[in-house]
N, C-alpha and C positions, 0 to 999 in steps of 0.2 A: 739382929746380928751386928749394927754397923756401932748402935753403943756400947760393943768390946773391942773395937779397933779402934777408938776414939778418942784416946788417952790424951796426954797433954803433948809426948812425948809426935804421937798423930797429930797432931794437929800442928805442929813446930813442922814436921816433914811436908804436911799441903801445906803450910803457908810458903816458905822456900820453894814447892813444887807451882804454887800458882803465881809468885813470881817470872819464875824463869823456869817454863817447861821442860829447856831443853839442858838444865844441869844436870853435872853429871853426879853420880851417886855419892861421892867424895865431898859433893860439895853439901850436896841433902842432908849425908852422914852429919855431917858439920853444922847444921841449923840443927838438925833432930838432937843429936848427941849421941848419935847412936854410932855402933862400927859398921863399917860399910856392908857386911855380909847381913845386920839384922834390919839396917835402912834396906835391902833388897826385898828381904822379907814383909818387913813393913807394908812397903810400896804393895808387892800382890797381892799381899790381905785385905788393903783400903778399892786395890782392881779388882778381885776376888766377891766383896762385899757388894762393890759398884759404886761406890764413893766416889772412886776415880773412875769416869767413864772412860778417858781418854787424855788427849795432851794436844792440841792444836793453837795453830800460830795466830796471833790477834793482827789483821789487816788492815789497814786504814782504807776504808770505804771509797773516801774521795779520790785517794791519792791512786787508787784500783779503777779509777773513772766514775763511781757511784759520786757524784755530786749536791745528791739530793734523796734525804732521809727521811721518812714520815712514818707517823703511826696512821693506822686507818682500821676503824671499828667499822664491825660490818654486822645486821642479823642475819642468819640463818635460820627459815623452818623446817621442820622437817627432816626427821633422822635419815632418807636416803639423798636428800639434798647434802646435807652435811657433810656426808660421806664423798659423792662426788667432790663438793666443794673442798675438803679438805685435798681428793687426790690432785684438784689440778692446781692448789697452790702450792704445795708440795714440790710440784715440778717447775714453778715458777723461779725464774731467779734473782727476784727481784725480791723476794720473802726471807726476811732473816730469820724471821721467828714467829708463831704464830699461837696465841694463848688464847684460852678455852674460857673466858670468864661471866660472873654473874653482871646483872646491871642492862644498861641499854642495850648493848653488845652484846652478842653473840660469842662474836672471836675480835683479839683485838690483832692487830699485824703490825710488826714493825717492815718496812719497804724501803729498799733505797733503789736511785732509779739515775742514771746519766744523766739528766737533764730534767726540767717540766713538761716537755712533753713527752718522754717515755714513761713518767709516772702518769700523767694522764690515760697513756694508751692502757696502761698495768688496770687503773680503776677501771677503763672501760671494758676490758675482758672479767672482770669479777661482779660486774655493776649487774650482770642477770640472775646474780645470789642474792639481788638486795640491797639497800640503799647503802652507801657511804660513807662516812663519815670521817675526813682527812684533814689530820693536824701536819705542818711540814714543821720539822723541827730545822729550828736557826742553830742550835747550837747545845753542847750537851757538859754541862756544868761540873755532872759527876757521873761517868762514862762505867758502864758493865766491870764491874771489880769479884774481885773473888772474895771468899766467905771466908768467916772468923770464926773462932768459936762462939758460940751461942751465948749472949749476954753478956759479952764485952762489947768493949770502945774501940773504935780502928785506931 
């Protein structure tokens, strides 16, 4: 379904929309080329589809108090392990995001945390899933951006 809302025409509307979430339809119309009643349209077909999950605001971590950002690979055995494991990082808030991938890992985590030692307390409530494995990131070169079309150049 989402390769019939995908036109070039879409993809001009999320790019202006993953700019600046909070423009208003006028201005969307005006990147897409569309008039403002079929930018509306647009937009709930790409929501509709699930293209567009949603529209939230990008926070800067540090400046929110999170001072300190790492990824941390962890294994998990065990399909009812997993399960737990997943629910109580879920509720952590120190978990930005948490992916499911092949390789050493299990799951890898991105974590931001006050200080080093509220990141240390975080590893020790997860440390009884399994060993850890903790990169702190210094700095991040080329930060969470939004998507292009498929096989171009940004």
């Amino acid at each position: 379904m989402t390769e019939n809302v995908l036109d070039d025409k879409a993809w001009k509307l999320l790019l202006a929309l993953q700019r600046d979430g909070r423009a208003p339809l006028k201005v969307l119309a005006e990147a897409a080329g569309l008039s403002i009643p079929a930018t509306a349209e647009r937009l709930k077909r790409l929501q509709d589809a699930g293209v567009v999950r949603g529209v939230a605001a990008d926070v800067d971590a540090a400046r929110a108090g999170y001072t300190v950002r790492a990824i941390v690979g962890l294994t998990v055995s065990g399909q009812p392990a997993k399960k737990a494991f997943l629910e109580q990082i879920g509720r952590a808030a120190e978990v930005l995001e948490c992916h499911h991938v092949a390789g050493a890992d299990s799951y890898l985590l991105t974590v931001v945390a006050a200080d080093l030692p509220a990141l240390e307390a975080f590893l020790g409530s997860i440390n009884a899933w399994g060993e850890t494995r903790t990169q702190i990131v210094f700095s991040t070169p080329i930060p969470r951006r939004g998507l292009v079309p498929p096989g171009t150049l940004r």
